[in-house]
VEXDREN-2710 file (C-alpha; in Angstrom, 1 decimal):
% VEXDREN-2710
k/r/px/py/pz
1/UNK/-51.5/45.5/-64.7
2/UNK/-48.9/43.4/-62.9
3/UNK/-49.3/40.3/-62.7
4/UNK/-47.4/39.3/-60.0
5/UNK/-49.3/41.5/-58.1
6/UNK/-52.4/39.8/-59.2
7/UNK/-51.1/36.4/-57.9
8/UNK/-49.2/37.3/-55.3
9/UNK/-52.8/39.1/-54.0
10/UNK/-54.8/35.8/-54.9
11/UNK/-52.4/33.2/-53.1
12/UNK/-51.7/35.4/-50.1
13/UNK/-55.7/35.6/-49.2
14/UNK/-56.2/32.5/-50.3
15/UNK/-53.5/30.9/-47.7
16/UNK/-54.7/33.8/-44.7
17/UNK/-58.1/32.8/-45.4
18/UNK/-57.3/28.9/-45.0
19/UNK/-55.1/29.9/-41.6
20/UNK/-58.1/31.6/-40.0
21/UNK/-60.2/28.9/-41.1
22/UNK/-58.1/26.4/-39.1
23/UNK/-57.0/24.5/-42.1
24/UNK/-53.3/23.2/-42.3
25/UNK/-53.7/23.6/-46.2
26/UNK/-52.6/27.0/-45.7
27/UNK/-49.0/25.6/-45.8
28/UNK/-49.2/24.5/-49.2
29/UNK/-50.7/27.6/-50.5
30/UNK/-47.9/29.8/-48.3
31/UNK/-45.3/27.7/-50.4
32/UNK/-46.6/29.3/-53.3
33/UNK/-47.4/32.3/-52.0
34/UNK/-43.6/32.7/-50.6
35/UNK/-42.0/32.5/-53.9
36/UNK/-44.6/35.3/-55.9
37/UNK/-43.8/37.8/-53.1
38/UNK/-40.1/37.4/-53.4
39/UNK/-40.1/37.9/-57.1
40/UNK/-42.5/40.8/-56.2
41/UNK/-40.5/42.6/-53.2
42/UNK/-37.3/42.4/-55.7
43/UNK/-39.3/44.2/-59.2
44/UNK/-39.9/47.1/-56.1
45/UNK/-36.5/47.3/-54.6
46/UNK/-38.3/46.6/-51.0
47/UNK/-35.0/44.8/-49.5
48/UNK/-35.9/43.9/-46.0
49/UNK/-39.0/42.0/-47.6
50/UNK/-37.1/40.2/-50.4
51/UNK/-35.0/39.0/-47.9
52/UNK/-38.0/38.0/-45.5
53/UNK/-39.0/35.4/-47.8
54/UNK/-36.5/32.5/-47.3
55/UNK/-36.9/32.7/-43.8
56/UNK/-40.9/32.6/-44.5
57/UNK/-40.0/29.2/-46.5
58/UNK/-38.6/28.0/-43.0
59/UNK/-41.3/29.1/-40.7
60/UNK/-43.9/27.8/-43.2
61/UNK/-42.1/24.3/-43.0
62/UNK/-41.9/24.8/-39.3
63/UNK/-45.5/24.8/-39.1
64/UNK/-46.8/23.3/-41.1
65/UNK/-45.1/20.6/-39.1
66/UNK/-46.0/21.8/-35.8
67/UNK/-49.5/22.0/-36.8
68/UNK/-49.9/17.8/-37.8
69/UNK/-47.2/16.6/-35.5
70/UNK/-48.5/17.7/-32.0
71/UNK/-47.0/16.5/-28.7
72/UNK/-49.3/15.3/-26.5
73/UNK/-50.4/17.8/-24.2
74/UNK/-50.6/19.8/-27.6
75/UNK/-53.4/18.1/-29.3
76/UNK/-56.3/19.0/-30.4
77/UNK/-59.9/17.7/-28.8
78/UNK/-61.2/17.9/-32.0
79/UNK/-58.6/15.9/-34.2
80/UNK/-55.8/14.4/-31.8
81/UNK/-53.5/14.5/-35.0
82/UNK/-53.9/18.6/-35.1
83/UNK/-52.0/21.0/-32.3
84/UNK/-54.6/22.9/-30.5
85/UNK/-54.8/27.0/-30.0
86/UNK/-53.1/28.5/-27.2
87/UNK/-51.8/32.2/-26.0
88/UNK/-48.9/33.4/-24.9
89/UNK/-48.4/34.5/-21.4
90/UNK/-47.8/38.4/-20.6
91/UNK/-43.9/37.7/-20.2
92/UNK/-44.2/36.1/-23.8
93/UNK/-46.2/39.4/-25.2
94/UNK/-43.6/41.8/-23.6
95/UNK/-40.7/39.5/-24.9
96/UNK/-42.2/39.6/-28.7
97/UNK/-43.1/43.4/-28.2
98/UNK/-39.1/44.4/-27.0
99/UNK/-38.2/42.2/-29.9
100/UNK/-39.9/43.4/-32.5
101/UNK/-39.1/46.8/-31.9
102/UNK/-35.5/45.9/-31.2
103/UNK/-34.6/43.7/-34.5
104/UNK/-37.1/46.4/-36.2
105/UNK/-34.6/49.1/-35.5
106/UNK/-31.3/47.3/-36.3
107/UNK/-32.7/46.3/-39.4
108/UNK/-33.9/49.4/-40.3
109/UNK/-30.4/51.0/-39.8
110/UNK/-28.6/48.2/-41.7
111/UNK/-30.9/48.6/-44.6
112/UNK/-30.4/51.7/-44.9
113/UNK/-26.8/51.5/-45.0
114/UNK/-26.4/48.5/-46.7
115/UNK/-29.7/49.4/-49.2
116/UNK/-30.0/52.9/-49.5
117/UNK/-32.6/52.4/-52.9
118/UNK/-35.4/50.7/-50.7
119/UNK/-38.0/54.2/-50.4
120/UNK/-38.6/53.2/-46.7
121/UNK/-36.2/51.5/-44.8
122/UNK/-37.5/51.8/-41.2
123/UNK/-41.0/51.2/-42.5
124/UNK/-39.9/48.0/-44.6
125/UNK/-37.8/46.6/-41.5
126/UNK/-40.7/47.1/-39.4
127/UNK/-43.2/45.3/-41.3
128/UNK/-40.3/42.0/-42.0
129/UNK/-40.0/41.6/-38.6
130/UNK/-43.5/42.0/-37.6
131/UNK/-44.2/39.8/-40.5
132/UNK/-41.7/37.0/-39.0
133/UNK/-43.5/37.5/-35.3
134/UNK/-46.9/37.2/-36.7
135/UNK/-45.8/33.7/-38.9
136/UNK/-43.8/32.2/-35.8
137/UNK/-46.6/32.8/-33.8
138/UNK/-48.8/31.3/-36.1
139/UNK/-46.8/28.5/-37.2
140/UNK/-47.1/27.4/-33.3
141/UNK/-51.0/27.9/-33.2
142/UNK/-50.5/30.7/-31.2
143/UNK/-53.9/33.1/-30.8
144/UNK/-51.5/35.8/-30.3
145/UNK/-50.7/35.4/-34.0
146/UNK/-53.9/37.4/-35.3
147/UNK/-53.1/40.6/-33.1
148/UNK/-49.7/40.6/-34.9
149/UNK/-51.3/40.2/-38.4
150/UNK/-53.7/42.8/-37.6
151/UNK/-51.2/45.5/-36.7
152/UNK/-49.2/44.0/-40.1
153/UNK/-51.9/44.5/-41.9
154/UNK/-52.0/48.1/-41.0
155/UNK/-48.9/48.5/-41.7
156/UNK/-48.5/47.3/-44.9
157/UNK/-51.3/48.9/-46.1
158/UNK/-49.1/52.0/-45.7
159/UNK/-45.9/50.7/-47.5
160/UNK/-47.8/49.0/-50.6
161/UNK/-49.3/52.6/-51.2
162/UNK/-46.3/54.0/-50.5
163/UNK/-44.4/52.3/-53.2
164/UNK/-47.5/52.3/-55.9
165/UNK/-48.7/48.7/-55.9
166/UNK/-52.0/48.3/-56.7
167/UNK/-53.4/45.1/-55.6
168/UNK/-51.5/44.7/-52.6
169/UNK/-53.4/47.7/-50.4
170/UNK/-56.7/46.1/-51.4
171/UNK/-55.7/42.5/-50.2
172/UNK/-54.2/44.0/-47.0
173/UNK/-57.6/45.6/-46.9
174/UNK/-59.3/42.1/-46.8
175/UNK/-56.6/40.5/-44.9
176/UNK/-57.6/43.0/-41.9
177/UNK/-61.1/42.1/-42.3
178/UNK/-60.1/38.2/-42.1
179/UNK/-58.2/38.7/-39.3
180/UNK/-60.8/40.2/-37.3
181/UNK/-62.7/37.2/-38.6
182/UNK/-60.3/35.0/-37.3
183/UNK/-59.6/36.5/-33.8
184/UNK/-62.6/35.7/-32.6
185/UNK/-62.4/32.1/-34.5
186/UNK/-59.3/31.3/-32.5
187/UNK/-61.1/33.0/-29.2
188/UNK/-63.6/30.2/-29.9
189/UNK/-60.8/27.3/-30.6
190/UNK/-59.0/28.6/-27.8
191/UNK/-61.8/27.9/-25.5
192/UNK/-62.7/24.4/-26.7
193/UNK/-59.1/23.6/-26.8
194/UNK/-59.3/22.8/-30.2
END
């Protein structure tokens, strides 16, 4: 058994679960959460992620600032002291769709220069910078953010077989299932501007 992959699997639902739930204690949980998954991508050689995790730290910080330090016309009617859901516009999905697949693709081919042990270069790049897309959006209460984790979820489900972990496929298992969950939470947030 690895235990990393134990905790890393226990602190990653438990800060997902807390996100979809609408609680900003999922920041202090992702702290956690951050550091497990960079010792974990480095026993596994998986690069792109390893090096996703101090910009994680960042966006973590970012919202869990953003998300109890609203601006006005961002509050929520529930709790003036928490930012409300929103959505992007179209020109806002297009932009982080042309992105993604942009930085996805330049990572990819650096990696695999730069990296040539990581087993899946394209597929590891692809899941980082979804991975940053999916937090940003979150960190700025964004109900885009759960579309993003879905297709993650997917994803990674692929590379953590790929590369033999055991716990990690099971949790990205349950992570799609909470997503679901909380795409239609948001919906509902979303609606009552909360």
């Amino acid at each position: 058994m690895n235990w990393i992959d134990l905790i890393s699997a226990v602190l990653g639902l438990t800060c997902v679960v807390l996100a979809g739930r609408n609680s900003k204690y999922n920041f202090w949980v992702g702290y956690l959460y951050t550091a497990a998954l960079f010792v974990l991508f480095y026993t596994k050689n998986l690069y792109a992620s390893l090096l996703l995790q101090p910009i994680s730290l960042a966006i973590n910080i970012l919202g869990h600032y953003r998300w109890t330090h609203p601006r006005e016309e961002e509050r929520s009617s529930d709790n003036e002291k928490d930012l409300k859901v929103s959505m992007l516009s179209w020109t806002g999905r297009a932009f982080a769709i042309g992105t993604v697949l942009l930085v996805a693709l330049a990572w990819g081919w650096t990696l695999d220069t730069l990296f040539p042990a990581d087993p899946h270069p394209y597929l590891d790049s692809c899941v980082t910078v979804l991975i940053l897309m999916a937090q940003l959006l979150s960190a700025l209460k964004k109900w885009d953010c759960w579309i993003a984790w879905l297709i993650v979820n997917i994803t990674q489900i692929i590379l953590h077989v790929s590369v033999g972990h055991i716990f990690m496929p099971i949790v990205c298992g349950l992570y799609l299932v909470n997503g679901l969950w909380s795409l239609a939470s948001w919906m509902k947030l979303y609606k009552r501007k909360a």
